[in-house]
N, C-alpha and C positions, 0 to 999 in steps of 0.2 A: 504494500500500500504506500501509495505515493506521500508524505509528509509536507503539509504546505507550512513554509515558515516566514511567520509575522511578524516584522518587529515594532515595538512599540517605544512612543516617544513623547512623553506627556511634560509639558513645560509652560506657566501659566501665570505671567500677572497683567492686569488692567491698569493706565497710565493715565495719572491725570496731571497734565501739564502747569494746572496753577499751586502744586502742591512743592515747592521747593529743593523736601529732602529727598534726595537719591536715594533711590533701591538698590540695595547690596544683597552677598551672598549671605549674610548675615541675614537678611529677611528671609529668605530661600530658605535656611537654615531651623526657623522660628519653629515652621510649617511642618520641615520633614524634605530633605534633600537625596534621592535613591539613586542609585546606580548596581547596573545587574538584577542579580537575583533578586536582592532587597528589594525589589520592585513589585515584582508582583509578591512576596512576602508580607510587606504595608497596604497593599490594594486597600482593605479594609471591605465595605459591605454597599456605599452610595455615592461613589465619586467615578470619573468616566471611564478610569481602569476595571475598575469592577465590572460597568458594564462591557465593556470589550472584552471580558472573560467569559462574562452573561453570552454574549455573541455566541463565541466557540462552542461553548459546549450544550447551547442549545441547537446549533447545526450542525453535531453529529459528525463533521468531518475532521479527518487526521491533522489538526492543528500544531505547533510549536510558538508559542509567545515567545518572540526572542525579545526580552527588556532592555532598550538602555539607559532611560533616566525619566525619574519624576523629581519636579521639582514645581513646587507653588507657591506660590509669595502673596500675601494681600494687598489688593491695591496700592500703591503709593505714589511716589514721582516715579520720572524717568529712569530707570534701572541704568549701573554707571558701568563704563566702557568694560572693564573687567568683568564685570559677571557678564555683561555678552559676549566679550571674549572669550570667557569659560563655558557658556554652552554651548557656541559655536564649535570648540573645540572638542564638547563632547560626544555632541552628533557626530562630530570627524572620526574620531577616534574609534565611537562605539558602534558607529556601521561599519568602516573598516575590518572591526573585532567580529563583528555579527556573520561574517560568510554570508552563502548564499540566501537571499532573503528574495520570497515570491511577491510580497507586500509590506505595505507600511500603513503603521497607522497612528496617525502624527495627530497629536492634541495638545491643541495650541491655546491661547486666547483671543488675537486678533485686534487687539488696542492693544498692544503693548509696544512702549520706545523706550528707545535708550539714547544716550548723550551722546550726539553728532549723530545718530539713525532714528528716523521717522518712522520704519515699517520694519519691526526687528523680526513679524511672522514673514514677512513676506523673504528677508532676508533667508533663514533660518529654513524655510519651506524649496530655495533657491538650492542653498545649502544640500539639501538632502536630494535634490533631482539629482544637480550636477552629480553626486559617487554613487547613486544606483542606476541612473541613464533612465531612458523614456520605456522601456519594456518591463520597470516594475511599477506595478500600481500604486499610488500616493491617495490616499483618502482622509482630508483634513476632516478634523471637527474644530467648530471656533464655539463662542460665546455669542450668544447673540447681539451681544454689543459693541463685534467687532465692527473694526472699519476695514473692511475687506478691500485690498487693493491690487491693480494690473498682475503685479510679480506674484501675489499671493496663487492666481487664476491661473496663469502660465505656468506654474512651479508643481502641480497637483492636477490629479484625475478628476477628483471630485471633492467639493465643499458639502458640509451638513452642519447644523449649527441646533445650540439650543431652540426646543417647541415654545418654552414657557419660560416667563419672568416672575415670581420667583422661579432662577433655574433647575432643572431637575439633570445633572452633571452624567450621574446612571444614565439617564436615556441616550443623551448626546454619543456615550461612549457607544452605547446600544446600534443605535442607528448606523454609524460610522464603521463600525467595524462587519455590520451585518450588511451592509451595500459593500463593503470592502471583499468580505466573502461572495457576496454573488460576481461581483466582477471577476474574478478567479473561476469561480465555478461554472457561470452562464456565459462568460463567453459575451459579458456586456461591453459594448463602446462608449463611456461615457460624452456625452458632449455640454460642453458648459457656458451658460451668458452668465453676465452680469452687467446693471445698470447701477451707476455713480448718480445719488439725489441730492440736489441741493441744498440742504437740510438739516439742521442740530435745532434740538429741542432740549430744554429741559427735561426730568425724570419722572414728572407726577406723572405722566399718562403710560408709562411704560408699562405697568401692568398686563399680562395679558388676559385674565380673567374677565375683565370690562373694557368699555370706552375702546374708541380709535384704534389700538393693538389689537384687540382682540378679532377685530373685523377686518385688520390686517393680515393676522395669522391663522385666520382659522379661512381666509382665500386660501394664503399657502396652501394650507391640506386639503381641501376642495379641490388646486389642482394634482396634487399628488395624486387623485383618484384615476389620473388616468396611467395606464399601463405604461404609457413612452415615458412617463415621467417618474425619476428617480429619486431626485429632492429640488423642493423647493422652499428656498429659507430669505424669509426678508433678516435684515439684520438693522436694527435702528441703531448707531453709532453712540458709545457713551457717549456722553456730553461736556466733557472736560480733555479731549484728546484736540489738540494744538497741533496738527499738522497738515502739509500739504497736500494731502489727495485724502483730506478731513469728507466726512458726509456719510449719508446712509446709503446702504446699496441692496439692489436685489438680487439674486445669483438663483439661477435655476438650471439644472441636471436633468439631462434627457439621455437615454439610449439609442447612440448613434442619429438622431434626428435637429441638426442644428439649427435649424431655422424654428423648428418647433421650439427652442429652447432661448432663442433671441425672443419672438413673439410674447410669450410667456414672462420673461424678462420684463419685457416693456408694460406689457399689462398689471404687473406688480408692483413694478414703480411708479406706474401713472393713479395707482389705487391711494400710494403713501401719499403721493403729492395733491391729489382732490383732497385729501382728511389731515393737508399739512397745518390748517387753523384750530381741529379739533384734538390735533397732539398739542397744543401751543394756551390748551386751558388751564389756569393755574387754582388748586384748592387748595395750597398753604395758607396758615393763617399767620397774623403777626404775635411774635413774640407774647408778650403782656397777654393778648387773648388768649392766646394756647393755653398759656399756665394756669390764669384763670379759670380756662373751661375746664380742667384735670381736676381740678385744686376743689371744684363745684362737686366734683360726681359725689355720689351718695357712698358707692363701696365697688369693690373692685380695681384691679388694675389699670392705668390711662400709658399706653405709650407716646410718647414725643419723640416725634421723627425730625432727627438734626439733619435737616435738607441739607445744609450749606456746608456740615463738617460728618458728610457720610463716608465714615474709614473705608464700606464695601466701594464707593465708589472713587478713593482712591484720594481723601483731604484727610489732612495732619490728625485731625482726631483731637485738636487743641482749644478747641469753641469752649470761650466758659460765660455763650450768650444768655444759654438756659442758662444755667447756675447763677446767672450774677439775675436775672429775672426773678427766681425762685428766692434769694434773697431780697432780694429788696420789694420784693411785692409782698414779704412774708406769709408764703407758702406753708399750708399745717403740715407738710408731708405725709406719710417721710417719703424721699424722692431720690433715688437711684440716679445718681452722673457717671455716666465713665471720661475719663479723659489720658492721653497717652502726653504722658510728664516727666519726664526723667529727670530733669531740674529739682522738681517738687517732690520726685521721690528719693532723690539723694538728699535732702533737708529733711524729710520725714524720719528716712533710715538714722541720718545721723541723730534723730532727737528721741526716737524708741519710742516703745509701743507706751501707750498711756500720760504720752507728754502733750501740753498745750502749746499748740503753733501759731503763728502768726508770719503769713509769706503770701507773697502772689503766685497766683495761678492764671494758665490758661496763656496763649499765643508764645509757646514756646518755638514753633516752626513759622507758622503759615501768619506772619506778623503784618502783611499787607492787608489782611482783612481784621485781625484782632489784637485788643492790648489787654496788658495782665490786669486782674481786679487783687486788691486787697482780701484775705479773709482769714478767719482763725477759729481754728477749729482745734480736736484729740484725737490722736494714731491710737484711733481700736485695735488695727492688727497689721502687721509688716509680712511680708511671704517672700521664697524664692522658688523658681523651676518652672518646669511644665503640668500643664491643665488640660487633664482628662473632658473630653467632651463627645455628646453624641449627637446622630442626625447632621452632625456636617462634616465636608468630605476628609477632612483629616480629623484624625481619632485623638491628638492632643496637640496644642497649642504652645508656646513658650509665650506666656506673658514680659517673661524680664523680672526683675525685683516689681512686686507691686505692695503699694501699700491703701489699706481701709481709713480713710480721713472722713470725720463724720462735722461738716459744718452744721450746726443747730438742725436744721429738718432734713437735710440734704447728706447724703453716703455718696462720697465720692470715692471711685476705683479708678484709681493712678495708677498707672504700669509704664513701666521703664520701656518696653519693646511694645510692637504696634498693636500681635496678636488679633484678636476679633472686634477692637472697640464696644466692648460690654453687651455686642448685637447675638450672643446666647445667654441664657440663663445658668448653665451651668460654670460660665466664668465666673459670679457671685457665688453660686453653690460652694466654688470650689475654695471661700473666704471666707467660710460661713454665713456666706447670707442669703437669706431666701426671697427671691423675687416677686416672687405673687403674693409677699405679707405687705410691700410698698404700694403707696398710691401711685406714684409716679415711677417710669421709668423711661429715662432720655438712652434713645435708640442712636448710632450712629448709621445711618443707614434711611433710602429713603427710599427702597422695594422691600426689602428680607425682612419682614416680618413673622416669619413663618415660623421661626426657633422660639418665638414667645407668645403664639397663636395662644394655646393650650390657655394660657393666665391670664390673655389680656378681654377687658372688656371693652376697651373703647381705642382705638388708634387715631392721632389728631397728627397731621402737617404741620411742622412749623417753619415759616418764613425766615429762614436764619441767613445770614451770608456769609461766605466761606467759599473756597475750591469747588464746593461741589454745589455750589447756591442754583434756584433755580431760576436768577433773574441772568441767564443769557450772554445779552445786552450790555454789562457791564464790567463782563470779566476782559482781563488784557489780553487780548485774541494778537497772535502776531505772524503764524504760518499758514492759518484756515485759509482754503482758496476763498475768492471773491469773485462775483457777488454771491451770497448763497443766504437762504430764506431761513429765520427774520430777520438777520442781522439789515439786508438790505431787503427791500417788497420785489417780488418777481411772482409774475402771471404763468411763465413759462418753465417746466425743467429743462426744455434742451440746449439753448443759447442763453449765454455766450461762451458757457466755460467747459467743452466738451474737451476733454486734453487729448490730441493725437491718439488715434489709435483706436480709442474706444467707441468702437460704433455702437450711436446709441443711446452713450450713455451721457448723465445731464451735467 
């Protein structure tokens, strides 16, 4: 029996350009960094490896996962030359090492840059054609909130991306590696378009359960019902990625049929771009209101979603807009902050557990949108190491040194390292504190709600600015191509910024 061998290549963070500090291997590291065997060893049970496992041995054929590296990082800035140098170098290395390989299945994220590189997937995807040549099949999975670009399309067979927002990372692996087996086994040709939209939106409407998305993505799979078609994946671009072939795009996979596959293409994009005013609705509320309306409920949990400093989406994690809100409006709490503080947690450590502070916090990074508040509070509890967590795709976390600083109504979770920005509950768990005894809890995050579903009774937007703010409009935009909608008003997606080559697209 013939043995077909797969290699896998999973390597993943999201970039957002207004967040200053660089991404290191040291975040890489936070997460969980694999190489080899150790790869599928950590799979674990709901992240996209697992599902590409899920693939194999639900289709019965003589499979071999050849591993060469997982490595994830949370959101942050630009990842620095070095660690793209390092995984470029690993891919080198490790397909080299891999012998004969029939397929690849490469799981990327598709926002992610590095210092002096714009398009580090697309790099990285380039990467991997050039040492296995055009006769081995390449089948990306991205994020759905990649910014899919020309080299990414050239580089690969076929594109699949996340269905749903909150992501489900199993599926994506699922899909990708199961289209990745039939093209080995049936003997498929894949053919691929994509269309570039002129378009960055804000975050509230990205959901895809409701509203605008959902009427977006649930076309996708309407036309995936037809047999020619393979995948088809809108991708709505984060919204903090600063670069030049910046925008949403459509990409659609057909079997051997390309015109079917432009066609389809166009129809997709032209769907996002009629519903570009109804991605463009804002339901944050401002600051003062939010807290109040938390502050009002009877019983139950109120989560506060930090639009403007959401760690998932890749800001400092250093907003202490809520907090300086909740005090000064005097808040009954008690009211859950996380904030990632190294500063404040080296004044903590040095002053031990039980001692009365008096230090600022908050804009330790991202100091173009925030400045530190005064407050003084007692170190409940000091911790070191990593933090067991369930339901998201790595099984533990390295917070860094964190310490439990309790201002008057308000628990705030400082941590040294960037970690999940307090957006599980088991990072409290795992400090002794129970989340669903709090009224409040300030979420960094402005989709992923889904880890604190279970507890929460009420979830409220807040208006906050930061990296990841949802007014647009007013972040320092300095590589996004021009004109593109709403920064400037356009009727049209296909003129004037159609770059060489891409027929088509807008």
């Amino acid at each position: 029996m013939t043995v077909l061998r797969i290699g896998l290549i999973h390597i993943s963070q999201e970039t957002n350009d207004f967040n200053p500090q660089p991404t290191t291997l040291e975040d890489y590291a936070a997460f969980g960094l694999y190489e080899g065997a150790e790869v599928l060893a950590r799979a674990g049970s709901t992240g996209q490896i697992a599902g590409h496992l899920a693939a194999v041995a639900e289709s019965g054929m003589a499979v071999e996962t050849v591993p060469i590296i997982r490595a994830h990082a949370v959101a942050g800035g630009r990842i620095d030359r070095s660690a793209h140098a390092f995984f470029l170098d690993r891919i080198r290395s490790g397909l080299a090492a891999a012998g004969r390989l029939d397929g690849l299945a490469l799981q990327l994220h598709g926002a992610c840059a590095a210092e002096g590189e714009d398009d580090v997937e697309g790099v990285q995807a380039a990467l991997c054609r050039e040492l296995l040549g055009r006769s081995v099949p390449i089948v990306l999975a991205l994020d759905h909130h990649a910014n899919v670009t020309r080299r990414m399309v050239d580089s690969v067979d076929a594109i699949v991306g996340h269905r749903t927002q909150p992501h489900d990372q199993f599926d994506t692996g699922l899909i990708g590696t199961r289209l990745l087996l039939r093209i080995l086994s049936e003997r498929l040709a894949p053919r691929m378009a994509m269309r570039k939209i002129p378009l960055v939106t804000h975050q509230e409407q990205f959901l895809t359960a409701r509203g605008p998305m959902k009427t977006w993505f649930d076309r996708a799979r309407t036309l995936e019902a037809d047999p020619r078609v393979l995948q088809t994946v809108p991708f709505p671009m984060q919204p903090r990625l600063d670069v030049e072939e910046g925008g949403w795009t459509a990409v659609v996979v057909t079997d051997g049929d390309q015109a079917l596959a432009e066609r389809l293409a166009d129809e997709l994009a032209d769907l996002a771009w009629c519903l570009r005013d109804n991605f463009l609705v804002r339901e944050a509320v401002a600051v003062d209101e939010a807290v109040r309306m938390a502050d009002a409920e009877a019983d139950g949990l109120v989560v506060l979603s930090d639009t403007g400093d959401t760690v998932f989406g890749g800001a400092a994690g250093d907003s202490n807009v809520i907090l300086e809100a909740m005090l000064r409006l005097r808040s009954r709490g008690p009211a859950l902050v996380p904030m990632i503080a190294p500063k404040v947690v080296a004044r903590l450590f040095d002053a031990g557990e039980g001692a009365i502070v008096t230090l600022p916090v908050g804009a330790e990074t991202a100091t173009a949108f925030f400045a530190p508040i005064e407050v003084t509070g007692r170190v409940r509890r000091l911790a070191h190491g990593r933090v067991a967590v369930s339901g998201y795709q790595d099984g533990e976390i390295d917070m860094g040194r964190t310490a439990v600083f309790e201002i008057g109504p308000v628990t705030l979770l400082a941590s040294e390292l960037r970690g999940v920005g307090g957006n599980l509950p088991d990072v409290y768990r795992a400090f002794g504190i129970e989340p669903a005894e709090a009224k409040m809890a300030v979420l960094k995050t402005a989709s992923n709600f889904q880890y604190f579903a279970p507890i929460t009774r009420r979830v409220i937007r807040v208006d906050t600015r930061g990296p990841g703010q949802s007014d647009v409009f007013t972040l320092p935009w300095k590589r996004l191509p021009r004109p593109i909608y709403p920064l400037e008003r356009m009727s049209r997606r296909d003129e004037p910024r159609t770059p060489p080559g891409l027929r088509g697209a807008a």
